[in-house]
ZAMARGU-4260 file (C-alpha; in steps of 0.2 Angstrom, whole numbers, plus 5000, padded with zeros to 4 digits):
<rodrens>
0) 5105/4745/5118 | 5098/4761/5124 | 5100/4776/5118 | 5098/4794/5125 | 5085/4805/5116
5) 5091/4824/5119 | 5083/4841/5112 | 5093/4854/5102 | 5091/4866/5087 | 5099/4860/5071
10) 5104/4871/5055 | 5093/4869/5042 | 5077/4864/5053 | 5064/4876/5057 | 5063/4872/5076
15) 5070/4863/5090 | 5070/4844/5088 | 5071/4829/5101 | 5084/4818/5091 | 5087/4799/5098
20) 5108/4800/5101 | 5116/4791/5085 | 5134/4784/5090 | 5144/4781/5075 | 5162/4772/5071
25) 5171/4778/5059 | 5186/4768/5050 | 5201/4780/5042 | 5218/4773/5035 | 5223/4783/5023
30) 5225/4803/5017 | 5209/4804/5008 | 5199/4797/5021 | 5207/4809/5033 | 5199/4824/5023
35) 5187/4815/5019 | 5180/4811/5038 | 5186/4829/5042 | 5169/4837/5036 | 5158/4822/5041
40) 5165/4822/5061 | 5162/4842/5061 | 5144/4839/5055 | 5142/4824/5066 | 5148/4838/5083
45) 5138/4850/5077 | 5122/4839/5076 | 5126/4827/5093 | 5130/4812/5084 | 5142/4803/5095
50) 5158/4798/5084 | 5171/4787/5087 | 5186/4787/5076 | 5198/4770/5075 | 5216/4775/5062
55) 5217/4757/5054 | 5238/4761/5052 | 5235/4756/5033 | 5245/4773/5026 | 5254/4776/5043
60) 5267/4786/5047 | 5269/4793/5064 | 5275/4813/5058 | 5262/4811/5044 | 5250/4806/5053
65) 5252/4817/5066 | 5250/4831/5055 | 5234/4827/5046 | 5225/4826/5062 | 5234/4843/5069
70) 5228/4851/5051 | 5211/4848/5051 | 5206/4846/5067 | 5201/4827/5068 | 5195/4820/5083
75) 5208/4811/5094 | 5208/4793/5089 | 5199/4779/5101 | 5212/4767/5094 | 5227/4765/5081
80) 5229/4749/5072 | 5243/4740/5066 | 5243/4737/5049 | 5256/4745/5037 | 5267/4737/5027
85) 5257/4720/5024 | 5250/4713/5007 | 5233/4718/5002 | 5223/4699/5010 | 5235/4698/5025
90) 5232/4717/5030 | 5211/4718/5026 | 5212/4700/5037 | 5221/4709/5050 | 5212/4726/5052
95) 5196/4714/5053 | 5203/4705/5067 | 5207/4721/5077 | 5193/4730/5072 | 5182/4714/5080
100) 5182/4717/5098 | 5182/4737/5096 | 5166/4736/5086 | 5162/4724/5100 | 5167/4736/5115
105) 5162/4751/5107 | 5141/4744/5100 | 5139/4759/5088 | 5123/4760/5079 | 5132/4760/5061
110) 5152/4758/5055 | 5155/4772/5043 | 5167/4769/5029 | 5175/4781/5015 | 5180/4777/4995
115) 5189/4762/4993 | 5204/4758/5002 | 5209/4741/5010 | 5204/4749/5026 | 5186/4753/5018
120) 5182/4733/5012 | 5190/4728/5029 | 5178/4739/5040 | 5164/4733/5030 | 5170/4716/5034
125) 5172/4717/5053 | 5156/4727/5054 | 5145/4711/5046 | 5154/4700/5057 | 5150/4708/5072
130) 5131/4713/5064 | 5135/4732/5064 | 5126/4741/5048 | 5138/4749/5035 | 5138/4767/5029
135) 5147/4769/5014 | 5152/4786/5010 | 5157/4790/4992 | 5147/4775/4988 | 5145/4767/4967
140) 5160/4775/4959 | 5166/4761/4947 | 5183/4763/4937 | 5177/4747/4927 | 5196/4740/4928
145) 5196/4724/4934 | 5214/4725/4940 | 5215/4739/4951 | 5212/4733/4970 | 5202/4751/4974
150) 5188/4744/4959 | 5186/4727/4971 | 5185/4737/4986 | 5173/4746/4978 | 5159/4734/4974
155) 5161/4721/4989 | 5160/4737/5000 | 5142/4745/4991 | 5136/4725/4994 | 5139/4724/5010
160) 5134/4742/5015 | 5117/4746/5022 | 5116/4766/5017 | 5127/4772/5002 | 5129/4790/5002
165) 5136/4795/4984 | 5142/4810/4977 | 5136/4811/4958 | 5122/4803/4948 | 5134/4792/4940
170) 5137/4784/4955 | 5118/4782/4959 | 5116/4776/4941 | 5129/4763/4941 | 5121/4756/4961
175) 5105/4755/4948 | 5112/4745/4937 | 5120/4732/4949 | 5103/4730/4959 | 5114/4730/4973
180) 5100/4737/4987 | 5081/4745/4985 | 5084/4763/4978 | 5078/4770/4992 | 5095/4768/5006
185) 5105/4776/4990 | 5106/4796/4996 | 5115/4806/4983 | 5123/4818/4993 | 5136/4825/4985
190) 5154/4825/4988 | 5164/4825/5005 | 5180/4832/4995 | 5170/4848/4990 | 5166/4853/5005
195) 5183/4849/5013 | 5189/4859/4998 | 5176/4874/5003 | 5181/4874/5021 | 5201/4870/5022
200) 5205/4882/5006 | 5203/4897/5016 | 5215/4891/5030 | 5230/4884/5015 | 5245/4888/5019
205) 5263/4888/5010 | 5273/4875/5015 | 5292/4874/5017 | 5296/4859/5002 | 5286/4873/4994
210) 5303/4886/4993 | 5307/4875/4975 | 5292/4887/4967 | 5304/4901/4967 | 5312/4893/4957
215) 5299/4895/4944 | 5298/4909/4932 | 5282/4902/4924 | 5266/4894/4926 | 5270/4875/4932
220) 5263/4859/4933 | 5259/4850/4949 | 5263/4832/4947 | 5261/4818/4958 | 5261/4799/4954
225) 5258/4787/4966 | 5245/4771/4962 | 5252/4753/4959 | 5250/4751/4939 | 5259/4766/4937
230) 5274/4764/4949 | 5277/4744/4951 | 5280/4742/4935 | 5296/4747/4929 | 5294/4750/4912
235) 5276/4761/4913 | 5285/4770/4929 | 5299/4774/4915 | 5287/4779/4903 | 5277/4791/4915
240) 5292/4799/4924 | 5298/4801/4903 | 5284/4810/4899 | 5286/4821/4913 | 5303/4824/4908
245) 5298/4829/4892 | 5287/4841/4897 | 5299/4851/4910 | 5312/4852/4896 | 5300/4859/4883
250) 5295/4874/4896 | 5284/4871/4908 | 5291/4866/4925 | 5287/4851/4936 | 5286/4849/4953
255) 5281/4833/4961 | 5280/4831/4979 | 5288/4813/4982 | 5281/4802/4992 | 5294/4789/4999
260) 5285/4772/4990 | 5286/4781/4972 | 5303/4787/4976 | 5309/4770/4981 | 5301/4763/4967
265) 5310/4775/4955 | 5328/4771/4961 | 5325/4752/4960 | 5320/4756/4942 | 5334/4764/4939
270) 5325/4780/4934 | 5331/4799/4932 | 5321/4812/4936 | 5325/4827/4926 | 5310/4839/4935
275) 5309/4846/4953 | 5306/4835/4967 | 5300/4839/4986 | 5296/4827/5001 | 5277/4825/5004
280) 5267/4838/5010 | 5250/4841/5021 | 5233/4843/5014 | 5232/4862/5016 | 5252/4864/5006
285) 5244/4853/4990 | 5228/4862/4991 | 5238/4880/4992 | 5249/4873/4980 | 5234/4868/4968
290) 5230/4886/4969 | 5248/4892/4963 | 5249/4881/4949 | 5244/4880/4931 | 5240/4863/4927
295) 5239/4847/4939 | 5244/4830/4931 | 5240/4817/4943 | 5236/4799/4946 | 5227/4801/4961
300) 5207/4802/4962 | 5207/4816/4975 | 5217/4828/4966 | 5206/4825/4951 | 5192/4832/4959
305) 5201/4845/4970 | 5209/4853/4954 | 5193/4856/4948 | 5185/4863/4962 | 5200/4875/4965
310) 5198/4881/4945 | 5211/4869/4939 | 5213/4858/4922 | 5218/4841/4927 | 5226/4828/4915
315) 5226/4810/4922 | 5239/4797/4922 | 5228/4784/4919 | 5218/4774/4908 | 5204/4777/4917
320) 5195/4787/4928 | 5179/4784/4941 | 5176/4801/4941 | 5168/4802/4924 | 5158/4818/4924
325) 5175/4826/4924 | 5180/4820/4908 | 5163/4821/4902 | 5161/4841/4901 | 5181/4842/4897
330) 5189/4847/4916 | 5200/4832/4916 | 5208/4822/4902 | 5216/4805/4904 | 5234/4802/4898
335) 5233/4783/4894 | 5247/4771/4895 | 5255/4772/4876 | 5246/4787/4873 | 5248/4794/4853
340) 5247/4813/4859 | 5263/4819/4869 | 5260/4825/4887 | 5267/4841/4882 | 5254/4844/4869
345) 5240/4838/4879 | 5245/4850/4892 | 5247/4866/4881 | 5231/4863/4872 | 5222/4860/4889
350) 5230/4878/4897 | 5221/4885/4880 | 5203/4880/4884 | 5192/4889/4899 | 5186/4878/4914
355) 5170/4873/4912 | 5156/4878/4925 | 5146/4863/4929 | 5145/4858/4946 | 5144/4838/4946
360) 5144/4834/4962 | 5133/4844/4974 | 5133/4861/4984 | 5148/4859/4997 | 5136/4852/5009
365) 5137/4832/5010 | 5142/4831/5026 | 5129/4841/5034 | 5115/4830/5023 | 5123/4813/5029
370) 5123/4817/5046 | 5104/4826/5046 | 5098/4810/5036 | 5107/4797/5051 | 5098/4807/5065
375) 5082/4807/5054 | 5085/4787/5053 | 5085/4787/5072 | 5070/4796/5077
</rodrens>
């Protein structure tokens, strides 16, 4: 396959450079992977790494959708898939299938991935079928439970993956530990989500679900609950939606934006939600309303991190997190499943302690690093 070899001045390099044309496909399905491939396809641009982009349909919802890539400026899709709604085999088996001959057509040098969906494992997959090298972004996160789908994506993604770009050095230490490929194609670069944070803060926005905060008189908490072991089971959904409860009636307000699976979940299970509810809301309204908030309880992995890096305590609603260094200096404290301490003591006794200062996972410049280190591989 040839490939054109143009010459251009890149940030961080002392002069001009002859760079070899990389082209790069990139596999998104779900909301993370939108912000996450928003700072990666804006460095690939900026640097002349040709990027195409295929929406595997795992988390799709045409308005939803739509907005995500209006709000931060994603490049237009070269194909949308088909693949909502299916259980987790039949749908990765599909979004292999389709992905095939678009792999095919397309002949990138590399398929890129992000975190751990079903859309992650099943681009990994397609790419070793049609002998495409793997990039995994946010690479060697482990949870180390054995029941949550994301923990298998995980690992079978890092095994098949030729470059792993990971965000911490507990990520880089746990790769280590597995052997899974020579130290060297492990690049710690940081986190995606930090500089998505860095660069999309400036630009969030209030939203209109967001006209329930005047309601508030008081600093609230911004909840949201979302993953499979906390909201298909009936009787842990009723426990967490409890605690939630609780914690609005003793004085500090709740506001969860709802997604439409959690709410459906909630009136098979016959639950009553005694807190402030809203209809989902774009990347830039949750990060603006991380910024108005006190406290974010959460279940989701993003959040953790994005709480953080707006100067937010996090508690998470679950018994385990793989972004460990967050509970390690104190910035985010699980709620387990059964947990002795009530959530509403937790929370007050969290609002009383200073954020700490550290700065896990890098400068706000991972994506810049991975696509210096790709055109660096090609020359």
């Amino acid at each position: 396959m040839s490939r054109t070899r143009r010459c251009i001045r890149i940030s961080g390099w002392k002069s001009t450079r002859c760079i070899v044309s990389v082209r790069i496909l990139t596999i998104v399905g779900a909301r993370p992977q939108f912000i996450k491939s928003a700072t990666v396809s804006r460095a690939f641009k900026n640097i002349g790494i040709q990027e195409f982009v295929v929406h595997t349909g795992q988390h799709y919802d045409p308005e939803m959708s739509a907005v995500f890539f209006e709000e931060l400026d994603l490049p237009k899709p070269h194909a949308i898939l088909e693949s909502g709604g299916l259980q987790r085999d039949a749908m990765i088996d599909k979004i292999v299938a389709d992905l095939r001959p678009i792999i095919a057509e397309i002949g990138p040098q590399y398929v890129l991935v992000f975190g751990d969906t079903n859309s992650t494992l099943a681009g990994a997959l397609a790419a070793v079928q049609e002998g495409i090298p793997i990039i995994h972004v946010e690479a060697g996160l482990r949870s180390f439970n054995d029941e949550m789908p994301e923990e298998w994506n995980r690992i079978q993604t890092d095994q098949l993956s030729h470059i792993l770009f990971t965000p911490s050095a507990a990520a880089d230490e746990n790769i280590e530990d597995e052997g899974i490929l020579p130290y060297q194609r492990v690049v710690n670069v940081g986190d995606t989500m930090f500089d998505a944070v860095q660069m999309f803060s400036l630009f969030a926005r209030h939203h209109e679900a967001m006209g329930v905060l005047e309601w508030f008189q008081k600093p609230f908490a911004l909840a949201t609950l979302h993953r499979m072991e906390n909201v298909k089971h009936p009787e842990r959904l009723k426990e967490r939606i409890a605690s939630l409860n609780e914690l609005h009636q003793q004085g500090i307000p709740v506001w969860m934006p709802l997604h439409p699976s959690t709410r459906n979940e909630v009136e098979k299970a016959g639950v009553e939600i005694k807190f402030i509810t809203s209809p989902p809301v774009g990347y830039l309204g949750m990060l603006w309303a991380i910024q108005q908030c006190a406290i974010v309880i959460t279940d989701s992995g993003g959040l953790q991190k994005e709480a953080y890096f707006l100067g937010k305590h996090c508690i998470t609603l679950r018994n385990e997190t793989e972004w460990v260094e967050l509970v390690d200096i104190g910035a985010n404290v699980l709620h387990p499943l059964g947990a002795t301490e009530p959530l509403v003591q937790k929370v007050r006794r969290m609002l009383k302690q200073p954020l700490p200062e550290e700065t896990p996972y890098g400068s706000g410049d991972a994506a810049l690093q991975i696509a210096q280190f790709l055109i660096e591989q090609g020359n």
